[in-house]
C-alpha positions, 0 to 999 in steps of 0.5 A: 533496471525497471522500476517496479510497482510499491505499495505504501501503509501510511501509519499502520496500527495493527501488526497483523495487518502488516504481516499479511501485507508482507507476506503479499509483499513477498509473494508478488514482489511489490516493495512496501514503504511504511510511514510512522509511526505505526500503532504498535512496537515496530521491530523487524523481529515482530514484523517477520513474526507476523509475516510468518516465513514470507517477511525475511522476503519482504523488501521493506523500506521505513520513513520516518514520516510522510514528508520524507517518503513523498520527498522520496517518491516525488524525486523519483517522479512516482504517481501516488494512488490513494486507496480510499473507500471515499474515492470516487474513481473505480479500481477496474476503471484505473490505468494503472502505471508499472511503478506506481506507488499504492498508498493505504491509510491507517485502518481507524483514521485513514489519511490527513486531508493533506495526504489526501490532496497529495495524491494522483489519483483517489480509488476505491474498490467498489462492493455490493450496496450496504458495505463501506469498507475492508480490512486493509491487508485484503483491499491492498490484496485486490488492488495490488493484483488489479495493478498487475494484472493491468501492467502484464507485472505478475511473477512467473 
């Protein structure tokens, strides 16, 4: 069985957030790891709340931090893409791979520097002059689709 494309939200501090990234999750088929501790009460119950109908669909994997999820991918030999609007690498002028894991920060803090170093490659969304960032379930939105688009991945 081919392995297939995750995105992973390192220590995610609003559920709302969450919710809208589950409910892509569900809709594009891209497993979602999240790293804790997250910023508000963890429950599958609250998680499906904000995911709407869409969350029982999600196929969520927990970590208890980042040591065990990077244990995890790197077992799997898993490049790890650092979405980060301090990046210096363009999303349009990534080649993405079809099983790649996409890792968003926090919302207020991002990653710790060591994270930051642990990646493959750092990418940032480039937007008109003025702005510096999104709202994390939008970013991994555009970047999710961009890493399918490149990899032909779409669901039928």
């Amino acid at each position: 069985m081919a392995r297939v494309m995750r995105t992973a939200l390192y220590q995610p501090e609003i559920a709302g957030n969450v919710g809208a990234i589950l409910r892509l999750a569900a809709c594009f088929a891209v497993p979602v790891d999240i790293i804790m501790p997250t910023g508000f009460a963890f429950s599958d119950a609250r998680l499906k709340r904000a995911a709407m109908d869409y969350g029982a669909s999600a196929d969520v994997t927990r970590h208890a931090n980042f040591a065990a999820f990077d244990a995890e991918r790197r077992a799997q030999g898993r490049r790890l893409l650092l979405m980060s609007a301090h990046a210096s690498e363009r999303l349009p002028d990534v080649a993405f791979h079809a099983d790649d894991v996409l890792l968003m920060g926090s919302e207020s803090a991002g990653v710790p520097e060591t994270v930051r170093d642990m990646a493959d490659i750092r990418i940032r969304i480039p937007m008109a002059a003025g702005f510096r960032s999104l709202n994390i379930a939008v970013s991994t939105g555009i970047a999710v689709a961009e890493a399918l688009r490149q990899t032909g991945k779409f669901p039928q």
